[in-house]
VOPAMAR-401316 format. One record per residue (C-alpha): residue in three letters; y negated, x, z negated. Coordinates in Angstrom, 1 decimal. Layout:
<rs>
{"ALA",{Y,X,Z}};
...
</rs>
This chain:
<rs>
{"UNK",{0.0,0.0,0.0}};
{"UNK",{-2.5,2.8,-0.8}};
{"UNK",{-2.0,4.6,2.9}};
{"UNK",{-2.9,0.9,4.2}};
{"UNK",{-5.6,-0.4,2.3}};
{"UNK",{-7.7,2.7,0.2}};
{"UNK",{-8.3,0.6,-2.6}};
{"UNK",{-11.4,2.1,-4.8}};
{"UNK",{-9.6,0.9,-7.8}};
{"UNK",{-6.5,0.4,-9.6}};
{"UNK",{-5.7,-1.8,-12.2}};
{"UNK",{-2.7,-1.4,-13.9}};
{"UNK",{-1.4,-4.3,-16.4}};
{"UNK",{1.6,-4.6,-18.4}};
{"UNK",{3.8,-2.8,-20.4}};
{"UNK",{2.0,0.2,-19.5}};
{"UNK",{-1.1,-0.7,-21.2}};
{"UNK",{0.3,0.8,-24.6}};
{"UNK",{0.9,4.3,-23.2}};
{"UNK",{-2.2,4.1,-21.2}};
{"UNK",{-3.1,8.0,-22.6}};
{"UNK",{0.4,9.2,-21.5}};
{"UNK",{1.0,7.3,-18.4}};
{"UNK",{-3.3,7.4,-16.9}};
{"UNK",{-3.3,11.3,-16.3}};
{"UNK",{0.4,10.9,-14.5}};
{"UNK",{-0.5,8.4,-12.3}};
{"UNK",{-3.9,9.8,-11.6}};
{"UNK",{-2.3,13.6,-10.8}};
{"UNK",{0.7,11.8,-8.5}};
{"UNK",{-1.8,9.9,-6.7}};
{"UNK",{-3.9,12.8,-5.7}};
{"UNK",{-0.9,14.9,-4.6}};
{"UNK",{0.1,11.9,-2.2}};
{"UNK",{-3.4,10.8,-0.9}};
{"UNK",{-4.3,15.0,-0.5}};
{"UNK",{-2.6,15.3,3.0}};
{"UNK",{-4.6,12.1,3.8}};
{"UNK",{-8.1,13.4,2.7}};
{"UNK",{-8.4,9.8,1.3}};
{"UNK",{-9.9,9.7,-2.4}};
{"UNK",{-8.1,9.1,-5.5}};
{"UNK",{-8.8,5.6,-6.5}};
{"UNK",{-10.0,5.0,-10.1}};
{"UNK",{-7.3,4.0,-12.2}};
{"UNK",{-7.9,1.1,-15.0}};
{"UNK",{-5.8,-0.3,-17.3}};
{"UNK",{-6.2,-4.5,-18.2}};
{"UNK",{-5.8,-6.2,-21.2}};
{"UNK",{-1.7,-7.6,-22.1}};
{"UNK",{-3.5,-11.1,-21.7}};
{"UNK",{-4.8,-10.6,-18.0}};
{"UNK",{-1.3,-10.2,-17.0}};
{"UNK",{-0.6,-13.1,-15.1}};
{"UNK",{-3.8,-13.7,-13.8}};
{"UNK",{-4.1,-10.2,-12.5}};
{"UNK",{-0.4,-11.0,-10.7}};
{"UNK",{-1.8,-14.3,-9.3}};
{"UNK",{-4.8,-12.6,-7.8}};
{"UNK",{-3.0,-9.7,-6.2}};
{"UNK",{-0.8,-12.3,-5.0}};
{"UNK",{-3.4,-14.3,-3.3}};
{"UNK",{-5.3,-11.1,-2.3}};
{"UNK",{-2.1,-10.3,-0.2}};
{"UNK",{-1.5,-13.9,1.1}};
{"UNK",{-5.1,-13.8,2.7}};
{"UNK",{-5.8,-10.3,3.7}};
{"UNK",{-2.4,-8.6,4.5}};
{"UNK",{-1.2,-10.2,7.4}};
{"UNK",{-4.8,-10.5,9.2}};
{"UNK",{-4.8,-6.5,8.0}};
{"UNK",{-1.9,-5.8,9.7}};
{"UNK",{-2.0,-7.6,12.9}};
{"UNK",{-5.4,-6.5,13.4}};
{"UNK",{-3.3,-2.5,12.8}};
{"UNK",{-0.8,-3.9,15.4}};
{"UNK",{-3.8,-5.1,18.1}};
{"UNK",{-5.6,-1.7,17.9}};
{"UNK",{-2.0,0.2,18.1}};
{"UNK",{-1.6,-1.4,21.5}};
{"UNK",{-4.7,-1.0,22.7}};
{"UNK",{-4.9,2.9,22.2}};
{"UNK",{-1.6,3.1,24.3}};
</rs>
């Protein structure tokens, strides 16, 4: 997802949240070795409260439902038009 879309932010919610000191610099330093070949920027990493869980899960979900597949096909259009 983060080689499609370069999201400025991430917001991580869950079981995490209580190891947020141990798991925030891991996620941080594997992001930046995958996005480095990429020249893309690290995103900013966030951690949500345990009570946002669902809501955060019902927006992500809806953010895909809208934006993916016009994301995508509009990837698929310009594919075809550069060959």
């Amino acid at each position: 997802m983060l080689n499609l879309f370069h999201p400025p932010l991430i917001i991580i919610n869950g079981i995490y949240n209580e190891y947020e000191q141990i798991v925030k610099p891991v996620i941080i330093d594997t992001l930046a070795g995958e996005l480095a070949g990429l020249k893309t920027p690290v995103p900013q990493v966030v951690f949500g409260n345990p009570v946002e869980l669902k809501a955060s899960v019902g927006a992500a979900m809806l953010a895909a439902e809208v934006f993916l597949e016009k994301y995508l096909n509009s990837k698929i259009v310009k594919t075809k038009l550069l060959k």
